[in-house]
N, C-alpha and C positions, 0 to 999 in steps of 0.2 A: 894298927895291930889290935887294939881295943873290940871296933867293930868286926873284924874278922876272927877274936876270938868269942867273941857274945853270937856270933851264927853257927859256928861249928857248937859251941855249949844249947844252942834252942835246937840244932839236927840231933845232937846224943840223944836230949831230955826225950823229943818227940819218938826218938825209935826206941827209946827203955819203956816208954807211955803205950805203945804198941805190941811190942813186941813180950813182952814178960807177961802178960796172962793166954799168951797163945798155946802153951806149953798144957796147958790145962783144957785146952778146945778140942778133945781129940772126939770130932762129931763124926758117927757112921752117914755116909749117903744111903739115905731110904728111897730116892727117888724113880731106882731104875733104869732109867734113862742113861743116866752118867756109868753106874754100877759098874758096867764091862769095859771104861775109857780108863779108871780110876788109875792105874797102874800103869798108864805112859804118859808123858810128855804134860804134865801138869805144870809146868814153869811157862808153858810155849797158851795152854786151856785160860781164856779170860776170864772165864764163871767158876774157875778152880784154885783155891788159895793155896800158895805153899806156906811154911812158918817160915822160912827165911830163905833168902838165896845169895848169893856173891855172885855176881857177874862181871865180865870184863869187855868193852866193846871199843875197836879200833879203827879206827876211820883215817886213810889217807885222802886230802884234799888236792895235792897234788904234788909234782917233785921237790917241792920243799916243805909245806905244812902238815900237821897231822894233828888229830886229838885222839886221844884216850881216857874212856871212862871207866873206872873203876867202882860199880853202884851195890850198896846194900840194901836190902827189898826185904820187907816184912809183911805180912796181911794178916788183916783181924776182920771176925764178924760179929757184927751189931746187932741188934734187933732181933735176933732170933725169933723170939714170942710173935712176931708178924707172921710167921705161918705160909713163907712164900711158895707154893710147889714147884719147885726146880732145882736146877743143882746148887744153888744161892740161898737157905732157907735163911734171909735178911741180906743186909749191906753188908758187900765184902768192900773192906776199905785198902789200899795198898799203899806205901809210902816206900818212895826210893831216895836213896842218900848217895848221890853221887860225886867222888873224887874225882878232879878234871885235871887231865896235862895236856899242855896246850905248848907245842914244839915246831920251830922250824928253824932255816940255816942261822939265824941270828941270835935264838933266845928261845928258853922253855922254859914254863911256867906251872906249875901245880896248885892247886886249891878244891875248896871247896864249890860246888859246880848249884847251877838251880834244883833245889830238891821239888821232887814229885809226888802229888798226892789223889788219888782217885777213890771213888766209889762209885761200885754197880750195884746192879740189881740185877737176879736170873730170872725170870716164872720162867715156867716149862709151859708154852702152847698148847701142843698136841704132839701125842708120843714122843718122839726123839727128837723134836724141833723146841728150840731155849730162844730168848730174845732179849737176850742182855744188854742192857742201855745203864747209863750214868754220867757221870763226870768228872773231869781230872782241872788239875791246880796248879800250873807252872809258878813258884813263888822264887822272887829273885832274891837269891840269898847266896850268887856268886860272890866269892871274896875279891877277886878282881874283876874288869869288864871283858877282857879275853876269855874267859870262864863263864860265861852265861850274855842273857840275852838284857838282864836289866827291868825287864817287865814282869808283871802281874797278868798270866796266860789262863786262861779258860778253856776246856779242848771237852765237851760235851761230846757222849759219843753213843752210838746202838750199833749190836750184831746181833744178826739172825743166828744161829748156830743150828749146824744138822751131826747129831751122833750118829754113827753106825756100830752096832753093838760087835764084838770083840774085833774092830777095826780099827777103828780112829773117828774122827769127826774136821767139819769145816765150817768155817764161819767167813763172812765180809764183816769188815769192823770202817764205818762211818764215819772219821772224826772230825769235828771242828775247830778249831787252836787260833782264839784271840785275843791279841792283849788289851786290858781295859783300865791298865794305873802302870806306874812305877816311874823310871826317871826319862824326864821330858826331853833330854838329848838324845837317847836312842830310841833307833827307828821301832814305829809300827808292828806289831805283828798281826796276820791275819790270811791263814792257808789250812785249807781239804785236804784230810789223806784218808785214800779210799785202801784197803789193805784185804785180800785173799787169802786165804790160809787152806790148804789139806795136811791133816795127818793120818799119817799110815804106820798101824802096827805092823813090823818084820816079823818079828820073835816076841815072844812075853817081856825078854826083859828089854831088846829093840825096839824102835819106831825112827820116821823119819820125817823130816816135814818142807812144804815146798808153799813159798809166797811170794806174792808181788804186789806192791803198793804206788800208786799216784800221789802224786805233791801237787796241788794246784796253787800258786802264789796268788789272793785275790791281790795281794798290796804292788802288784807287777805286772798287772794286767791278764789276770788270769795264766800267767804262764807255767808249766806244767815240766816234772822230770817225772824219773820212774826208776824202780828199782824192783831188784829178785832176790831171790835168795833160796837154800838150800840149807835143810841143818839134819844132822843124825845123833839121837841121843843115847843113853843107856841109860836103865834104872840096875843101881849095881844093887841093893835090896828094895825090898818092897817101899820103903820112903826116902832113900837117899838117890839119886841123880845126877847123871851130867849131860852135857850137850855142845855140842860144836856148830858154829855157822859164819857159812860166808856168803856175802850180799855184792853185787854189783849192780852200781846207777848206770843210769843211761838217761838219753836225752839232751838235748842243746844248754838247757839250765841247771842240769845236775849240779849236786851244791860238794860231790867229792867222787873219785877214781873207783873207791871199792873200799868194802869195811871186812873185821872179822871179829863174830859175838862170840864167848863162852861162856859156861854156870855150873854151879855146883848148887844143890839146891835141896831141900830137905820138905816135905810134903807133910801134912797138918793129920793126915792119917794114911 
């Protein structure tokens, strides 16, 4: 009890350390490019921070298992005075706190799940093309082992990103995800997800968005699932948001039947 109350107290500190000078960020985009996306789908946009969101994501593995995430997500930017030209002027940092219930016919369990932690970098190429690379921080800081994976993950990542001005935009996002510490009895980790994204503005305060991603297992012989998805969001004012999504795997190795994501989420300008 001890240690699982000293990790949920280091997840509060780290998202009060974050999240409370955000409120004070309110930076105009000068760069253009971004200008005409500004106002859709920013929770779904990698090089666009919101100040916070609540999201809820569910995943059935199959007729008896399931997990449920429940994550709060905070982004702050750094470095500003770096002078970056893109829609990232510095390091947009992101930290997710995620609550995990872990259910099936015998037993369900809830806690505190591996928090996440990333940073990117945008420049802006040429015109409407961003090339957003960085990297993320799987830290195990599950309260139980059914709640998380136990390892110290590395997931290094770049996307090209193409705006279309009062459309939407698309990007491929590249990741890497490998474990390099934590505890010596659980397995390995080390898998590619290659992920597609379009967004389309409907209406001004509509958009919708359509992706698919690859899972390659290196730790399995390269073997590989795949999944879609579809989500439609609404900005009910100019910085408040929601959105709905559901995803189906496929493939021989698929690691669950079908998930469904939602957010509510509040935008930094």
């Amino acid at each position: 009890m001890g240690i699982m109350n000293t990790r949920i107290f280091m997840a509060m500190a780290a998202a009060l350390v974050i999240a409370c000078p955000v409120a004070a960020q309110e930076i105009a985009d000068t760069t253009g490019a971004t200008e005409k996306a500004e106002a859709i789908g920013q929770d779904t946009d990698p090089t666009k921070p919101v100040a916070f969101s609540l999201r809820d994501e569910f995943a059935r593995v199959n007729d008896n298992t399931s997990f449920n995430s429940f994550i709060f997500r905070v982004d702050r930017l750094f470095l500003e005075e770096l002078g970056v030209q893109g829609p990232v002027r510095g390091i947009l940092a992101r930290l997710d706190i995620p609550v995990v219930t872990f259910f099936n016919s015998s037993t369900s369990e809830t806690g505190l799940g591996d928090i996440y932690l990333q940073a990117l970098v945008g420049p802006r190429i040429q015109g409407n093309f961003v090339l957003a690379g960085g990297t993320g921080l799987v830290m195990p800081t599950a309260s139980s082992a059914s709640l998380g994976r136990g390892k110290w993950i590395a997931s290094p990542a770049i996307a090209p990103v193409w705006f279309f001005p009062r459309e939407g935009f698309a990007y491929i996002k590249f990741q890497d995800w490998f474990s390099f510490a934590g505890e010596s009895n659980r397995p390995a980790v080390h898998y590619l997800t290659v992920t597609g994204y379009i967004l389309h503005r409907i209406s001004k305060q509509w958009w919708g968005m359509l992706d698919a991603e690859s899972n390659t297992n290196w730790m399995n012989d390269g073997k590989t699932w795949f999944k879609a998805g579809g989500l439609i969001g609404l900005m009910i004012n100019n910085r408040v948001g929601v959105w709905i999504k559901g995803e189906i795997p496929f493939g021989q190795y698929r690691i669950n039947d079908w998930g469904i994501k939602g957010s509510v989420f509040v935008t930094r300008f």
